[in-house]
C-alpha positions in Angstrom: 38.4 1.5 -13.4 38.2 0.2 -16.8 35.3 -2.4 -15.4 33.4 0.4 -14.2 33.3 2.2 -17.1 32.2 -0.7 -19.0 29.4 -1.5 -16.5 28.3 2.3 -16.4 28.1 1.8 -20.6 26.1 -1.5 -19.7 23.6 1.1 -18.0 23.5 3.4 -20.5 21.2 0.8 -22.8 17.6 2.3 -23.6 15.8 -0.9 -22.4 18.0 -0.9 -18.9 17.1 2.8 -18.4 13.8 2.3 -18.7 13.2 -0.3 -16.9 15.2 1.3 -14.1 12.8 4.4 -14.2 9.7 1.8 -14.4 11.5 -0.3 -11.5 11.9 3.7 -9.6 8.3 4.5 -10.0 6.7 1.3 -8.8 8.9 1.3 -5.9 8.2 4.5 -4.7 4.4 3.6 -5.6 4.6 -0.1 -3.0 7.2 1.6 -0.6 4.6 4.6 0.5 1.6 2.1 1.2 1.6 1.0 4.7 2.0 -2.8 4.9 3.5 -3.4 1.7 7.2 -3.3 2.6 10.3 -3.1 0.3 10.6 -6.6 0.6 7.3 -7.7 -0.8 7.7 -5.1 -3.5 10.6 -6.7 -4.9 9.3 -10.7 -4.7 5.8 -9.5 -6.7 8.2 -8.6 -9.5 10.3 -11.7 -9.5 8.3 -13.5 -12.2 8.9 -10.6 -14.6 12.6 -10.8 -13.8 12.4 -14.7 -14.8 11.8 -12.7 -18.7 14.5 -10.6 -18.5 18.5 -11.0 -18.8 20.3 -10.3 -16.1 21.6 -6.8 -16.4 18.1 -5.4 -16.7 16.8 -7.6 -14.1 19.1 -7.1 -11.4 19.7 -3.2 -12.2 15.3 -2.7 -11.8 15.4 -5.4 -8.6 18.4 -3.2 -6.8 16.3 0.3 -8.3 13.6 -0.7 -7.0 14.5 -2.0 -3.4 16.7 1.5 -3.1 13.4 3.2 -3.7 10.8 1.3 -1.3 12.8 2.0 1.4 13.0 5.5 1.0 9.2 5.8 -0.1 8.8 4.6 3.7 9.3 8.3 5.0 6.5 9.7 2.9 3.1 8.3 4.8 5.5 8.4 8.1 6.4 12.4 7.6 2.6 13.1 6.1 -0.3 10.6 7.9 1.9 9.6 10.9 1.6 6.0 9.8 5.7 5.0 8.6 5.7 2.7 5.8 8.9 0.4 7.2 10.5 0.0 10.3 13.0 1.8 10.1 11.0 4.8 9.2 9.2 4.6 12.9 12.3 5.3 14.1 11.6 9.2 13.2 8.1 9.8 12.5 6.8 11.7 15.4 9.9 14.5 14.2 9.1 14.1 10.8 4.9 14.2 11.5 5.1 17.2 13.8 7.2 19.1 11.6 4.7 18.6 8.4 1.8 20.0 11.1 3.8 22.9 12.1 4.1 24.0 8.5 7.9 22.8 7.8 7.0 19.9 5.4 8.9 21.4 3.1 12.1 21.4 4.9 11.1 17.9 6.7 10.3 16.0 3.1 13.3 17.4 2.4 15.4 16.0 4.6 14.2 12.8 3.5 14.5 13.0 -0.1 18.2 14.2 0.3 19.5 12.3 3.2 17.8 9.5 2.0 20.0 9.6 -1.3 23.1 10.7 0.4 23.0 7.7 2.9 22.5 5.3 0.0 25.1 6.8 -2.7 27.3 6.6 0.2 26.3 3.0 0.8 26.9 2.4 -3.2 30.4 3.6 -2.6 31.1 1.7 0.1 29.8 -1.5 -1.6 31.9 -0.9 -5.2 35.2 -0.3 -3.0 35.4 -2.0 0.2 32.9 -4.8 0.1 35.7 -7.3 1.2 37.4 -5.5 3.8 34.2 -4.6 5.5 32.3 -8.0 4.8 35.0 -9.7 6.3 35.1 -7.4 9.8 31.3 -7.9 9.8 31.5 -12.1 9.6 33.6 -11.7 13.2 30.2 -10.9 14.6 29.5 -14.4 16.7 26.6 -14.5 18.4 28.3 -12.7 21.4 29.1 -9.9 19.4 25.5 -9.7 18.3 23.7 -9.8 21.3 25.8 -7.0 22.7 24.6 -5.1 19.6 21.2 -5.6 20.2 22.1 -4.6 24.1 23.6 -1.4 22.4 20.3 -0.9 20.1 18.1 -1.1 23.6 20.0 1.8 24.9 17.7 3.6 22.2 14.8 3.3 24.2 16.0 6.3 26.2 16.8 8.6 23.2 12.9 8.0 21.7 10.9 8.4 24.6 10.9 11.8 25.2 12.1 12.5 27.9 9.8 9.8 30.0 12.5 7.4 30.5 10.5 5.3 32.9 7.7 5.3 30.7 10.0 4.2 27.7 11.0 1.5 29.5 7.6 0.4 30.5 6.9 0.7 26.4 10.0 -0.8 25.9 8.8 -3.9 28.0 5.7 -4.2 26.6 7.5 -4.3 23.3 9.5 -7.4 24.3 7.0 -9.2 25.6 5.1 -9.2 22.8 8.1 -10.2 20.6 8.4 -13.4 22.8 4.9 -14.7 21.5 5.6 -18.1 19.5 7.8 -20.6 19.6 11.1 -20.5 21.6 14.2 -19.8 19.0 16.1 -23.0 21.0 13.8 -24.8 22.7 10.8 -25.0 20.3 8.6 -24.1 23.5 5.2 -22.4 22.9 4.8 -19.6 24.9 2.1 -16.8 25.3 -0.3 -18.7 23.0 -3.2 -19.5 25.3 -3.9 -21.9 23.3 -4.5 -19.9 19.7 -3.4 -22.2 16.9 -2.6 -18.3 15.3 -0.3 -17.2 17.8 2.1 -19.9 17.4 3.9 -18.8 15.1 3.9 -15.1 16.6 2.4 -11.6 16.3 3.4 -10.6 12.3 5.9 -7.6 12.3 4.1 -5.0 10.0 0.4 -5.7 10.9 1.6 -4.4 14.9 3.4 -1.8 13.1 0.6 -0.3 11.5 -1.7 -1.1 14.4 0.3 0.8 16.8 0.4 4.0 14.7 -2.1 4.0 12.2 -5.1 2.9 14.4 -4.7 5.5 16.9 -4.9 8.3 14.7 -8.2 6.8 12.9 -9.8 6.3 16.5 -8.7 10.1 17.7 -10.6 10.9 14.7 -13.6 8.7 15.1 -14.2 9.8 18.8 -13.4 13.7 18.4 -14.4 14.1 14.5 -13.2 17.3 13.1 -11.1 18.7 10.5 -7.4 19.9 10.2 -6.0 22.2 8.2 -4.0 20.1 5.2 -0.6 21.7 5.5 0.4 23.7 3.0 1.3 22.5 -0.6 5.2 22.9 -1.1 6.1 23.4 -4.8 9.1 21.5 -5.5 11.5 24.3 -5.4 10.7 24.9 -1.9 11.1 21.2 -0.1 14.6 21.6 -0.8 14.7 25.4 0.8 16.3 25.1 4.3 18.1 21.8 3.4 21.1 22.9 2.6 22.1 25.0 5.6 20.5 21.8 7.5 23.1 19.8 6.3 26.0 22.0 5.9 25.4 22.5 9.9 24.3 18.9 10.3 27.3 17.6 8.3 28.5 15.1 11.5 24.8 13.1 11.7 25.6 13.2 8.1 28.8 11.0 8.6 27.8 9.4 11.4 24.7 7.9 9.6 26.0 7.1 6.7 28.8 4.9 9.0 26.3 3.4 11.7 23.8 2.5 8.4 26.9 0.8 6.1 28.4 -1.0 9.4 24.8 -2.3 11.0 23.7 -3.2 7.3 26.8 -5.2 6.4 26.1 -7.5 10.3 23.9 -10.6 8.8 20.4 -10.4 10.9 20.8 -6.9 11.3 19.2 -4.2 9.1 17.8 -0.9 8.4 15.5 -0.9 11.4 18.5 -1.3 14.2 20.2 1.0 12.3 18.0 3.8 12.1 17.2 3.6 15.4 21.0 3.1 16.9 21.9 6.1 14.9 18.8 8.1 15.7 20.1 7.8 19.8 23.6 8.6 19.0 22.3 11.5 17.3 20.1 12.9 20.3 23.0 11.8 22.5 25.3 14.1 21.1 22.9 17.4 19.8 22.8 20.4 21.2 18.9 19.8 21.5 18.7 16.7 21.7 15.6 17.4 24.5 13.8 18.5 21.6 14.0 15.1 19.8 10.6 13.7 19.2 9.3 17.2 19.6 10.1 17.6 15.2 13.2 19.0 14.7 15.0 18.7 12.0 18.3 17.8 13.5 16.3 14.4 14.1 16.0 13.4 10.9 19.6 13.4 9.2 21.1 10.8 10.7 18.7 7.9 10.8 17.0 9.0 7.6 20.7 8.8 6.1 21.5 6.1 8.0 18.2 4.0 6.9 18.8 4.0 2.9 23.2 3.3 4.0 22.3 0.2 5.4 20.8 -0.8 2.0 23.9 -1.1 0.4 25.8 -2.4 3.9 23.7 -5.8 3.6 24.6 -5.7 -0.2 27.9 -6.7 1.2 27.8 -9.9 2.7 25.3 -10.5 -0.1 27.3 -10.2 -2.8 30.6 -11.4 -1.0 29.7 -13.9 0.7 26.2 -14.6 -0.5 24.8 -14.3 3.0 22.0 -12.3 3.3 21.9 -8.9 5.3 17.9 -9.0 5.7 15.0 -10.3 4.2 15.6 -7.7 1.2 18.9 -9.2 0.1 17.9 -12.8 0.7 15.4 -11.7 -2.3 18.0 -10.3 -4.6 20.2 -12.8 -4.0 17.3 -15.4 -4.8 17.5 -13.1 -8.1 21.0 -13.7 -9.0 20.3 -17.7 -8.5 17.4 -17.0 -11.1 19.6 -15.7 -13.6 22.3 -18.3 -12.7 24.5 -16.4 -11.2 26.2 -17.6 -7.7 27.2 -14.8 -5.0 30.2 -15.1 -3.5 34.3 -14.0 -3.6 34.2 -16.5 -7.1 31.6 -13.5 -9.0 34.1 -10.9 -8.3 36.3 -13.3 -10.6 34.2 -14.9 -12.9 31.7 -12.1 -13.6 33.4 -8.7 -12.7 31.2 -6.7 -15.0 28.0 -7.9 -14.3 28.8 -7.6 -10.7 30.4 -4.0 -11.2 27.2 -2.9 -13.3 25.0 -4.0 -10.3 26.9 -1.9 -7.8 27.0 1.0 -10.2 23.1 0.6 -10.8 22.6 1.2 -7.0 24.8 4.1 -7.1 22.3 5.7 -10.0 19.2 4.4 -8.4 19.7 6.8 -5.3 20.9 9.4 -7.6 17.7 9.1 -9.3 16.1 9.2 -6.2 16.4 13.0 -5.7 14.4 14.0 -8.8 11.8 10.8 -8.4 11.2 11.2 -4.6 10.7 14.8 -5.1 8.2 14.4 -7.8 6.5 11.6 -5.2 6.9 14.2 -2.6 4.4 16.5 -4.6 1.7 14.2 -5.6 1.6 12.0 -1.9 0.8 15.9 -0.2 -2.0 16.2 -2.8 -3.4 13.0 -2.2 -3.8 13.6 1.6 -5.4 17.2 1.0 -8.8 15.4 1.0 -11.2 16.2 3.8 -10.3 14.1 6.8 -13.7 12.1 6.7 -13.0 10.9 3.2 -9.5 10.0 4.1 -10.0 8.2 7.3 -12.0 5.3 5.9 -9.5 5.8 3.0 -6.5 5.1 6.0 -8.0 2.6 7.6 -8.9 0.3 4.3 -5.3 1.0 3.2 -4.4 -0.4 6.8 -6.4 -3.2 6.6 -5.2 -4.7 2.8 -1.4 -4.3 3.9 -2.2 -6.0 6.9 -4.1 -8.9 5.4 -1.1 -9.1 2.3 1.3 -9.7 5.1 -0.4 -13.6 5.7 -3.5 -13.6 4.0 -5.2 -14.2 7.0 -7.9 -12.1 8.9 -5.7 -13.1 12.1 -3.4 -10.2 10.9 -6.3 -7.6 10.8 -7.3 -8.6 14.1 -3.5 -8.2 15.4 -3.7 -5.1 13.8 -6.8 -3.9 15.3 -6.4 -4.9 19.1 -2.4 -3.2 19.1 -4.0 -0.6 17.3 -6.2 -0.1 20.6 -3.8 -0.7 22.7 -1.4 2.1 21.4 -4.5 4.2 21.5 -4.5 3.8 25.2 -0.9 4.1 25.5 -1.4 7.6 23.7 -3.7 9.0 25.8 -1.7 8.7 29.0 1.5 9.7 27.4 3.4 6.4 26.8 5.5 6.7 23.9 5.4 4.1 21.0 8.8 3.8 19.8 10.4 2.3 22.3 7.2 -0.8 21.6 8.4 -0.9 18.2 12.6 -0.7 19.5 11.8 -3.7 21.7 9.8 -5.6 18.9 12.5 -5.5 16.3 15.6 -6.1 18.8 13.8 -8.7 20.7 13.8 -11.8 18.3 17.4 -10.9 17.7 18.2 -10.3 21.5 16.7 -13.5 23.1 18.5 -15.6 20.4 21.5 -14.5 20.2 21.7 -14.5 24.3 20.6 -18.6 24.2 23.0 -19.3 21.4 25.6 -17.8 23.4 25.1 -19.3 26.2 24.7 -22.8 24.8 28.0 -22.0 22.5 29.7 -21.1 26.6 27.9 -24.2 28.1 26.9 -21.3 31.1 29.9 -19.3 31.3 28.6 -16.2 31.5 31.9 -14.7 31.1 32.5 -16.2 27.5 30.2 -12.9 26.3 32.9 -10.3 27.0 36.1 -13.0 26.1 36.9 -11.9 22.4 38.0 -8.4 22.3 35.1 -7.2 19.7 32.2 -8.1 22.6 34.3 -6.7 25.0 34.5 -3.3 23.0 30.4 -3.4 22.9 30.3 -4.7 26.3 32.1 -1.2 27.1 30.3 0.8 24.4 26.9 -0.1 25.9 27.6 -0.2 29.3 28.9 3.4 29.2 25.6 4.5 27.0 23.7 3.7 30.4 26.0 5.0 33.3 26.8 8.4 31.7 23.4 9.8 32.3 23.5 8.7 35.6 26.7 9.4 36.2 26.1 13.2 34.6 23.0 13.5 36.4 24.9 12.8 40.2 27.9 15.3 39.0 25.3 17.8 38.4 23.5 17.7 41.3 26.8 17.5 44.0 27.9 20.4 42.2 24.8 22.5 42.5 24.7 21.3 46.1 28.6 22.7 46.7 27.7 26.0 44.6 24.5 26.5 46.9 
């Protein structure tokens, strides 16, 4: 306790403040841009951190990452267009609701949940870090794949209720993660020949593609204007919230778990996460029909759930120094910077600097409420322009994060053709999410299933052997028979009632 303290003292020094509520702004600022992920927010800033000494540097770096990822939700919830991964996992709920005049209660949500999943995270990481970093390094590659298995199940919960049409998305989505080079093999596969597509379809330009794209060619083919939904003052986007979450408070607890315990799993991440605990949610709502419909009882537990899984891959980060996601192999390239080495020795060596970079995180989302709220209010004014200015305004924004991803006009045509594509896939009611579901868990699901199987030499039963697979084995396999299963006791008993 006495460490704490100390590191909380560290924080209270004018120049780390400020350059916390600098670090705040400018994340919030890169994180609501489509394109320009968390990720490369915090590497643009690494030459300024070379300046600094290390309590500052690491205290804006964690600030600001806590920040991008939340600042995902705002072009999601207001432009349908989410501004990470993770944040696609909700943005038809959070979209719809801002057109049905609930923004207030849907930004909300965000803002809040968004904070509550990462203090929670933040408390997690300052008191069991060890304990849970080392349940999350039993994850072999077995383990993994059946994770991503369980993360497939998804599919169902974000397709609306057109299961076979998710899993035609979800298909589509997996094929498309298979362009490139063979994890094992080194195989090139689905190139026809394009030098480009060898190393595979970039992540964030199909992301935007697939959901910004469409919405600029509905526009371009049907031109008209939409009522802006109403301004909410700040007092009112927190109106509604808190009888949402006082009757919500198990997606609460339940996101905050599924973000801290995917996060902490090396090569897993916010994305999974958000969408694992986004299908867990609908599984288990009382309307969970109306998921993808915007409801707010979709939002709580990925949008908690999303910002948790920030401080879960601090874990094994700071433990073990093995990144949780790209966004942690960045802050840990950080602590190298300031020649500092992660791992079970800087819980030893360097207690308080390590203790004054958990309790940064933990102010960073507390700080989140009155920054994101104050975003909140000037993104709905930006968007309140007439919809022929801010097309062409969408679409240019599209294109530069597309073409910062790889500097290469490849990405913009990537970006252009998925965006027509998804267009298509609109129009005859496919959903997208479960294209996006199958792009992030593919990667992870073809390797970890070759691994496996070259770790088994072809013993197929070697994937449910240790105890941990077998419990995800079971999880996931009972995920897919009990709708079935539910769907045959209904029907046999309406035939006996008839």
């Amino acid at each position: 306790m006495e460490v704490i303290g100390q590191a909380f003292l560290e924080l209270l020094s004018p120049q780390v403040l400020l350059i916390m509520l600098g670090a705040g702004v400018y994340g919030l600022t890169m994180g609501a841009i489509p394109g320009l992920s968390a990720s490369m927010a915090v590497a643009l800033v690494i030459p300024i951190a070379f300046f600094l000494d290390p309590v500052p540097a690491l205290a804006g770096v964690v600030t600001l990452a806590a920040m991008a990822i939340f600042a995902g939700d705002l072009p999601g919830a207001l432009l349908r267009i989410p501004g990470t991964p993770a944040s696609a996992a909700y943005v038809d709920d959070s979209y719809l609701m801002v057109r049905r005049g609930q923004g207030g209660l849907a930004l909300g949500l965000c803002v809040i949940c968004s904070a509550i999943g990462g203090v929670v995270g933040a408390l997690v990481l300052m008191g069991a870090a060890p304990a849970i970093a080392r349940i999350a390094l039993q994850f072999s590659s077995y383990e993994k794949f059946w994770l991503a298995c369980l993360g497939l199940t998804a599919a169902v919960a974000v397709s609306g209720g057109k299961w076979y049409k998710g899993g035609i998305s979800l298909m589509l989505g997996l094929a498309i993660a298979q362009v490139g080079l063979d994890p094992v093999s080194g195989q090139m596969r689905l190139t026809f020949g394009s030098r480009e597509l060898v190393g595979g379809l970039a992540f964030i330009p199909v992301l935007i593609g697939m959901f910004a794209i469409p919405e600029v060619l509905r526009y371009a083919l049907a031109p008209r204007e939409i009522a802006p939904p109403p301004i909410q003052a700040l007092g009112n986007l927190l109106a509604g919230v808190g009888s949402t979450l006082r009757r919500l408070k198990g997606d609460l607890v339940q996101g905050s778990a599924v973000g801290v315990v995917i996060g902490a799993i090396p090569g897993a991440g916010a994305d999974i996460a958000a969408y694992i605990s986004y299908a867990i949610s609908k599984r288990f709502s009382k309307v969970g029909d109306q998921y993808g419909k915007g409801v707010p009882d979709a939002l709580v537990a990925p949008t908690t759930s999303n910002n948790a899984a920030v401080g879960g891959a601090m874990i094994p980060a700071t433990v073990f120094g093995i990144p949780g996601d790209s966004l942690t192999a960045i802050i840990i390239g950080v602590f190298f910077l300031k020649g500092l080495n992660p791992g079970p020795t800087i819980f030893i060596e360097n207690p308080l600097l390590i203790n004054t970079v958990f309790m940064a995180f933990l102010i960073a989302n507390i700080l989140m409420v009155p920054l994101g709220l104050f975003a909140t209010s000037v993104f709905q004014r930006m968007i309140r322009v007439p919809r022929y200015m801010l097309m062409p305004a969408v679409l240019a924004f599209c294109i530069i994060g597309a073409f910062a991803v790889e500097n290469t006009h490849f990405a913009i045509v990537t970006m252009l053709v998925l965006g027509l594509v998804a267009f298509v896939m609109e129009k005859h009611q496919y959903p997208l999410a479960p294209a996006i579901l199958g792009l992030v868990l593919g990667p992870m699901l073809e390797e970890t299933f070759l691994n496996s199987l070259i770790r088994a030499r072809g013993n197929i039963f070697a994937f449910v052997e240790r105890p941990l697979s077998m419990g995800l084995a079971a999880l996931t396999l009972v995920i897919c028979v009990a709708p079935v299963a539910m769907f045959v006791w209904r029907k046999a008993r309406g035939a006996r009632s008839a």
